[in-house]
C-alpha angles and dihedrals in degrees: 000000000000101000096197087067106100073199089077100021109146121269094231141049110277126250099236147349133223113218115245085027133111125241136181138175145157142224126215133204097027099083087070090049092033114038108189094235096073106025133029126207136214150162121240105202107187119177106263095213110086092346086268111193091243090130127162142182137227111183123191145219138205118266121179104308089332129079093229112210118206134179112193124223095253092045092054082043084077097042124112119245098236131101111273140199117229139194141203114215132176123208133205113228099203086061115356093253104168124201124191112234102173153350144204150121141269133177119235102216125215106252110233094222084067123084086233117108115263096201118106124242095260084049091052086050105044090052091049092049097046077051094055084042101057086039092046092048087066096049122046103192120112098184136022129172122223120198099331094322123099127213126201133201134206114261129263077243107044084049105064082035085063098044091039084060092038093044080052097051085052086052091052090042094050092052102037078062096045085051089047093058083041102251141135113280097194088246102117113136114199126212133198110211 
């Protein structure tokens, strides 16, 4: 399947984008509620972390009997790496009248060919904590006190609690990616009845 042919384009949102990268896809069943003569549609993707004001649009056009939604390349080249919420909205031409239809997330992807960090956010932590942990594992104070300021660390303890549940959130990650692609994630769980 050539994906670069609006022809087979998917029939859902993506999952996720890589920036830098193409993505199409289509939604059917709207062109015949919305004809494009009289309403426009379009997706509002706004950065989910701290509600950031990194926002951006995909508006869509009819083709055939489906509104057909593109980003090109050099649109996605500008995009944040984070996960974002989205959502579909008609809009009446005649008054601007705007319905939401629908809402979800997808997560914009670092592209490798760029010098940014792939990892996700639960990765980069699990490897900082590990780090405290080896050099924590040679000094054991956990407060000191400089010139009339003091200065605390986490403890040995509160340590491995934080990368066990970061070490958790890369588990979920890995299989919520593995489920995505439609393979097995290892979680079976078997029963005897």
């Amino acid at each position: 399947m050539n994906l670069f042919d609006s022809s087979t384009a998917p029939n859902i949102e993506p999952q996720s984008i890589v920036i830098g990268d193409f993505a199409q896809w289509k939604r059917s069943g709207f062109a015949s509620d919305y004809p494009e003569s009289d309403y426009s549609m379009q997706y509002i993707s706004r950065k989910s972390a701290g509600g950031g004001d990194h926002e951006f649009t995909v508006t869509g056009s009819v083709s055939g009997t489906d509104w057909l939604f593109q980003i090109a390349s050099a649109d996605s080249a500008s995009f944040e790496a984070s996960d974002h919420h989205w959502q579909l909205e008609v809009i009446r031409n005649s008054d601007s009248s705007r319905i939401v239809l629908e809402r979800g997330r997808w997560k914009i992807i670092q592209d490798l060919d760029n010098t940014g960090d792939p990892r996700t956010h639960a990765e980069i932590m699990v490897t900082k904590l590990e780090s405290l942990l080896e050099g924590r594992a040679d000094s054991d104070v956990d407060s000191y006190s400089i010139a009339g300021r003091s200065l605390s660390k986490l403890s040995f303890e509160d340590l491995i609690k934080a990368r066990d549940y970061y070490r958790g959130r890369v588990r979920r990650e890995k299989a919520d990616e593995l489920a995505a692609r439609g393979l097995s994630t290892g979680s079976t769980i078997l029963a005897r009845f």
